[in-house]
ROTORMAR-369800 format. One record per residue: residue number from 1; residue in three letters; x, y, z of N, C-alpha, C in turn. Coordinates in Angstrom, 3 decimals. Each point is the difference from the previous one (the first is absolute). Layout:
<nodes>
+-------+-------+----------+----------+----------+----------+----------+----------+----------+----------+----------+
! lomar ! vovex !    neast !   nnorth !      nup !   caeast !  canorth !     caup !    ceast !   cnorth !      cup !
+-------+-------+----------+----------+----------+----------+----------+----------+----------+----------+----------+
!   NUM !   ALA !        X !        Y !        Z !        X !        Y !        Z !        X !        Y !        Z !
...
+-------+-------+----------+----------+----------+----------+----------+----------+----------+----------+----------+
</nodes>
This chain:
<nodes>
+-------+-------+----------+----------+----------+----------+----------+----------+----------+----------+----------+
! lomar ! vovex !    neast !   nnorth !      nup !   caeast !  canorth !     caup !    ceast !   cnorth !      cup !
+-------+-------+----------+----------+----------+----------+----------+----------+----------+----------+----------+
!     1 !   UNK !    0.805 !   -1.205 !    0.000 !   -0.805 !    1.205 !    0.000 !    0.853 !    1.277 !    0.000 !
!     2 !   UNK !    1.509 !   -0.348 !    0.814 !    0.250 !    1.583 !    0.170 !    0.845 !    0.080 !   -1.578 !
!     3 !   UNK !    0.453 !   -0.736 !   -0.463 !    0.502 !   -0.239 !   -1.299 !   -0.677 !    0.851 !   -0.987 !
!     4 !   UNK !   -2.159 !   -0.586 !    0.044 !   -0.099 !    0.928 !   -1.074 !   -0.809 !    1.140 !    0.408 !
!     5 !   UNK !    0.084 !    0.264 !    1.173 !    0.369 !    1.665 !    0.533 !    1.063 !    0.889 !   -0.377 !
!     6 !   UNK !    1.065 !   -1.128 !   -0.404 !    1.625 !    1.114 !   -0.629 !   -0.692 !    0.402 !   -1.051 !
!     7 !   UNK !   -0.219 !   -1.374 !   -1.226 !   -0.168 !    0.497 !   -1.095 !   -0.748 !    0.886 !   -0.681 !
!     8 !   UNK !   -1.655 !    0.204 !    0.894 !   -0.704 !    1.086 !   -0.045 !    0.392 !    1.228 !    0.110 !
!     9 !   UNK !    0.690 !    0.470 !    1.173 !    0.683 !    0.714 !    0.411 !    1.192 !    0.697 !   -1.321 !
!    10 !   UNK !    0.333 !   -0.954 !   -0.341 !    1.583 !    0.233 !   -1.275 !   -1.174 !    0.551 !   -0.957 !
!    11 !   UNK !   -0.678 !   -0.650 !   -0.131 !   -1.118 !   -0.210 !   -1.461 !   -0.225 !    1.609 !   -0.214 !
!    12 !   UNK !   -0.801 !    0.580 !    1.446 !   -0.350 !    1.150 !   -0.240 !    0.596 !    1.214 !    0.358 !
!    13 !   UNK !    0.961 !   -0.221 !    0.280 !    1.516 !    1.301 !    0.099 !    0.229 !   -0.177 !   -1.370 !
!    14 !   UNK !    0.319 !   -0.963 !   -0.495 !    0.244 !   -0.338 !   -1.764 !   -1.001 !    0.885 !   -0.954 !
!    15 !   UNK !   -0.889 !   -0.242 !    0.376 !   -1.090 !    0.640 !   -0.607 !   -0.480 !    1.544 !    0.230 !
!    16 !   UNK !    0.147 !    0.167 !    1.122 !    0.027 !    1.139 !    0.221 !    1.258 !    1.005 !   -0.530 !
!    17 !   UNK !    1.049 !   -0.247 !   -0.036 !    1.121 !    0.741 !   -0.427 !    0.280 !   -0.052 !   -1.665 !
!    18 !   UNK !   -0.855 !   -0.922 !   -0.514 !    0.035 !   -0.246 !   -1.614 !   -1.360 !    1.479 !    0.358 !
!    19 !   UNK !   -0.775 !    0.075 !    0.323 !   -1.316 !    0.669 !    0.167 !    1.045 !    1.432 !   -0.084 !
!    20 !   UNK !    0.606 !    0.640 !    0.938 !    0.453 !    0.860 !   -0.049 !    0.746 !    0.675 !   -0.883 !
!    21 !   UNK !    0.844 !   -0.590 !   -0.610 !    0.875 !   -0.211 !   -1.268 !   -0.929 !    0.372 !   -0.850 !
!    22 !   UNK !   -1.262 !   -0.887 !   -0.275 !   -0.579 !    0.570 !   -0.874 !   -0.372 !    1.405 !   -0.106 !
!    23 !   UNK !   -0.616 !    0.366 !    1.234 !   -0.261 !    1.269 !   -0.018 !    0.452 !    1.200 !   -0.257 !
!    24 !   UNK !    1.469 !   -0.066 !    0.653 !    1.506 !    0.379 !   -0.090 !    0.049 !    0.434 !   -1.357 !
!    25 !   UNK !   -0.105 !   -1.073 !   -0.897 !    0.466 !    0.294 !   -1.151 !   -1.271 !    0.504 !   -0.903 !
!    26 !   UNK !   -0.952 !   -0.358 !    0.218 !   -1.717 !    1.092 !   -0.302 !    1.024 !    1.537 !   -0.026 !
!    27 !   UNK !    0.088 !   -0.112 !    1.261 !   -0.142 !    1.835 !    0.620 !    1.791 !    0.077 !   -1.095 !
!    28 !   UNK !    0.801 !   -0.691 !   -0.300 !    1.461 !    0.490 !   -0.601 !   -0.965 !    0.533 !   -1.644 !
!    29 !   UNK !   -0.488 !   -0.822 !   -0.202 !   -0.723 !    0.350 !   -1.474 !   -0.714 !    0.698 !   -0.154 !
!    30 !   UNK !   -1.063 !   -0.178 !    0.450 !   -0.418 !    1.544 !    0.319 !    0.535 !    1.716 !   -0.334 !
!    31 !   UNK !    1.091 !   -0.129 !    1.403 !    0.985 !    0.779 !    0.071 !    0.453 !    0.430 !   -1.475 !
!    32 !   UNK !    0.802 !   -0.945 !   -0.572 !    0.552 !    0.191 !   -1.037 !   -0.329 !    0.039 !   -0.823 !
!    33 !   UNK !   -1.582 !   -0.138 !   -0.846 !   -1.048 !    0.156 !   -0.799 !   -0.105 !    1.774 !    0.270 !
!    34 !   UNK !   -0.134 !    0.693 !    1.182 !   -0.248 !    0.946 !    0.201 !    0.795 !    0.888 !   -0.303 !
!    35 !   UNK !    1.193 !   -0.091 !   -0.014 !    1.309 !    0.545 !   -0.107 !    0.118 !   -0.240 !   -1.408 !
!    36 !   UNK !   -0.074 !   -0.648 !   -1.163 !   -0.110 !   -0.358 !   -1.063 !   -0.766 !    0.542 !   -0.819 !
!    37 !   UNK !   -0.990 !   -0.067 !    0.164 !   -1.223 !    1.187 !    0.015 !   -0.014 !    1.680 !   -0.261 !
!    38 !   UNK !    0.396 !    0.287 !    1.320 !    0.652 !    1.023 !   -0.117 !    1.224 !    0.593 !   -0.517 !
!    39 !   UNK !    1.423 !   -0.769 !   -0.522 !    0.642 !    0.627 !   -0.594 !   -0.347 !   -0.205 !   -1.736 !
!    40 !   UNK !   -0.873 !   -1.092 !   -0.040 !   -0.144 !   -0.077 !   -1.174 !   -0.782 !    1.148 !   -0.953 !
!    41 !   UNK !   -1.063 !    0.708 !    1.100 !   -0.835 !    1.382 !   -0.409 !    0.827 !    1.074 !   -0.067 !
!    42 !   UNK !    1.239 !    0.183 !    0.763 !    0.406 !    0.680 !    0.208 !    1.445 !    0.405 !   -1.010 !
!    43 !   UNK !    0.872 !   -1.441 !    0.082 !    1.196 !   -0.242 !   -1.155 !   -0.900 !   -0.361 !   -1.057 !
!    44 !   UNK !    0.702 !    0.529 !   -0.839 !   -0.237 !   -0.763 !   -1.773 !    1.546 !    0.045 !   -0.470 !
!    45 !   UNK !   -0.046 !   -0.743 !   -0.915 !    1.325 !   -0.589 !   -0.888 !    0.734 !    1.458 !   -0.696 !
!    46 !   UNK !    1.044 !   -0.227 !   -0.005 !    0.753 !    1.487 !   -0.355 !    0.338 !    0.876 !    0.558 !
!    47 !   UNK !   -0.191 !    0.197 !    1.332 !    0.270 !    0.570 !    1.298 !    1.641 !   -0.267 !   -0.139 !
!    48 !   UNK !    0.727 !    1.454 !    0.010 !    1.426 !   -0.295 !    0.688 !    0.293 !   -0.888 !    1.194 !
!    49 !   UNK !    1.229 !   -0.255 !    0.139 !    0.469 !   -0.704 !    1.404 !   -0.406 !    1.433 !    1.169 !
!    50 !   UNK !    0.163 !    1.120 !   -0.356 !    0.136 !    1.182 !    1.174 !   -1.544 !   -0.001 !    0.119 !
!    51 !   UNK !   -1.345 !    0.149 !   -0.953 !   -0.854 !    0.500 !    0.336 !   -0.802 !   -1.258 !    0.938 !
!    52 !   UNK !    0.317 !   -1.424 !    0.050 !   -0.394 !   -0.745 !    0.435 !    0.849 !    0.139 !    1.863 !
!    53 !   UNK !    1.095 !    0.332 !   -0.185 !    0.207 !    0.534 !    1.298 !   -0.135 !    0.867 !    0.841 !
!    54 !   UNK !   -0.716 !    0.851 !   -0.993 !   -0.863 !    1.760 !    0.669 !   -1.141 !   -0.619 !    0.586 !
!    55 !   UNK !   -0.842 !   -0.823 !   -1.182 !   -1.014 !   -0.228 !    0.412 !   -0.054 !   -1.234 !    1.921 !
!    56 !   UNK !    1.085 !   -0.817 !   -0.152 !   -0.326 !   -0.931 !    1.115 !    0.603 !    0.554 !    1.127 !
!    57 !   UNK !    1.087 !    1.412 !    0.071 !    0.119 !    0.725 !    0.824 !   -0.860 !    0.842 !    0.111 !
!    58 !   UNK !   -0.903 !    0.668 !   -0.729 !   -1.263 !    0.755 !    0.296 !   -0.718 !   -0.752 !    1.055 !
!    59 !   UNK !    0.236 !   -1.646 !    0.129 !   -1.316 !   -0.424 !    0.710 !    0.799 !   -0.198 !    1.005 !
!    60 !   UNK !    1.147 !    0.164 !    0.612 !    0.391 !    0.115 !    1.710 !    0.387 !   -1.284 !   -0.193 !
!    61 !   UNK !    0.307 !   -0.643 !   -0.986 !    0.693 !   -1.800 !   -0.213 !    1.937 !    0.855 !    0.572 !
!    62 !   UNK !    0.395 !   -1.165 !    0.925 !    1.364 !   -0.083 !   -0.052 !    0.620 !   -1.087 !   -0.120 !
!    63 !   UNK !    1.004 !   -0.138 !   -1.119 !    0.163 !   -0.577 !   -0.605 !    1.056 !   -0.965 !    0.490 !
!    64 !   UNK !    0.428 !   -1.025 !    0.691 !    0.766 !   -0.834 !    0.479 !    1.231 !    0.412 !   -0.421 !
!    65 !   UNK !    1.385 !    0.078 !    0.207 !    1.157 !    0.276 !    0.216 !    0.535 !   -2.099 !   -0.738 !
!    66 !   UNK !    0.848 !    0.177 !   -0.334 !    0.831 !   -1.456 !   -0.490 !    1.503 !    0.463 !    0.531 !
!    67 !   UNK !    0.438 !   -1.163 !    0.868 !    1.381 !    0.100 !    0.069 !    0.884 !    0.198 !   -1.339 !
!    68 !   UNK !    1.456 !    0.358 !    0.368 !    0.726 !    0.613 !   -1.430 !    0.157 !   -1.899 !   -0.290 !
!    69 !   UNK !    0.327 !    0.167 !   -1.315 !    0.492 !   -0.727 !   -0.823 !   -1.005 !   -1.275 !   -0.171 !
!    70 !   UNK !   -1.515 !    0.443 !   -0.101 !   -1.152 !   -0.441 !    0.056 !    0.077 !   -0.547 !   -1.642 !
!    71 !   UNK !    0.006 !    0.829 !   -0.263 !   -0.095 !   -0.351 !   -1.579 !    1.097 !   -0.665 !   -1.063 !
!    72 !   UNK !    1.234 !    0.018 !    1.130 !    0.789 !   -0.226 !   -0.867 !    1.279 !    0.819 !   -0.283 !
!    73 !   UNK !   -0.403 !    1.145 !    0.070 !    1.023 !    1.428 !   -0.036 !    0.395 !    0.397 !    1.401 !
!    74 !   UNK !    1.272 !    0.698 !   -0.111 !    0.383 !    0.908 !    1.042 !   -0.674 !    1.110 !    0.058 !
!    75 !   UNK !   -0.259 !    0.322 !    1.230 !   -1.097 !    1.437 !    0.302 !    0.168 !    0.764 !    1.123 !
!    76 !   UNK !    1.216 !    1.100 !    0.527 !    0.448 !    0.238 !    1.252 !   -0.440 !   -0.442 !    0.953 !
!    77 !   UNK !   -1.902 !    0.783 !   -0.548 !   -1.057 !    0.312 !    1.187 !   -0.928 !   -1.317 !   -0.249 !
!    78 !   UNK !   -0.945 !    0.017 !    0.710 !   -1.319 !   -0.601 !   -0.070 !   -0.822 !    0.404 !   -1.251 !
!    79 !   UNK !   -0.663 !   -1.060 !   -0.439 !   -0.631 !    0.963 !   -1.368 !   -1.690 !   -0.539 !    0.608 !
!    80 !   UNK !   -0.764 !    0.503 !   -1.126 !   -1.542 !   -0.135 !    0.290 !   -0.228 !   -1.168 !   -0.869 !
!    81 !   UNK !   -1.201 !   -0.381 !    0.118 !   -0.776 !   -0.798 !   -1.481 !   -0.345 !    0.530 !   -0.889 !
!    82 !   UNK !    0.425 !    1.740 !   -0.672 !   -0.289 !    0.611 !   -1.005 !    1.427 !    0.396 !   -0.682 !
!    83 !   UNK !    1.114 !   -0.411 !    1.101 !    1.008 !    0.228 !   -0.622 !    0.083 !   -0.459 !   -1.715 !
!    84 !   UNK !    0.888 !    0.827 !   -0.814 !    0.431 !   -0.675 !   -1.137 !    1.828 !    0.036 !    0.005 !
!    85 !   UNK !    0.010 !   -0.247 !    0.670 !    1.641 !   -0.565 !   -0.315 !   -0.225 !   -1.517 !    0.325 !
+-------+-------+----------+----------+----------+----------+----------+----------+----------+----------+----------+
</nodes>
C-alpha cells in the first residue's frame, strides 16, 4: 500500500510540473507573439541599422553589453548588441 502511495504521489508532482511548463511556455509565446507584433507594425524592411536603433532606444530597451572578444574581434571596451565592428 505505501508503495502505491509513492507512485501516486511521483505521478502527480510529474504531472503537475509538466502542467506548469506548459503554462510557462503559453505565457513565453504569448509574450513573444506580442513583441513581434509590435515591431513588426512598427519596423518595415529597409530601415537602416541606426534608425532601427533610434527606434528600440526610443522605447527605454537597454541593450545587453557582450564581453570583448564576443564576436571574435579585439575590442578595448565592452561593446553592445548593436555594435558593428
Amino acid at each position: 500500500m505505501p508503495v502505491t502511495a509513492a507512485i501516486i504521489v511521483v505521478a502527480l508532482a510529474a504531472d503537475l510540473r509538466s502542467h506548469r511548463q506548459a503554462e510557462a511556455k503559453k505565457k513565453r509565446e504569448a509574450s513573444y507573439l506580442s513583441a513581434l507584433q509590435s515591431y513588426s507594425q512598427n519596423l518595415k524592411n529597409g530601415l537602416t541599422r541606426k534608425e532601427v536603433e533610434n527606434y528600440i532606444w526610443s522605447r527605454a530597451f537597454q541593450p545587453r553589453t557582450l564581453p570583448v572578444g564576443c564576436r571574435g574581434s579585439y575590442s578595448p571596451s565592452r561593446t553592445t548588441i548593436f555594435s558593428t565592428s
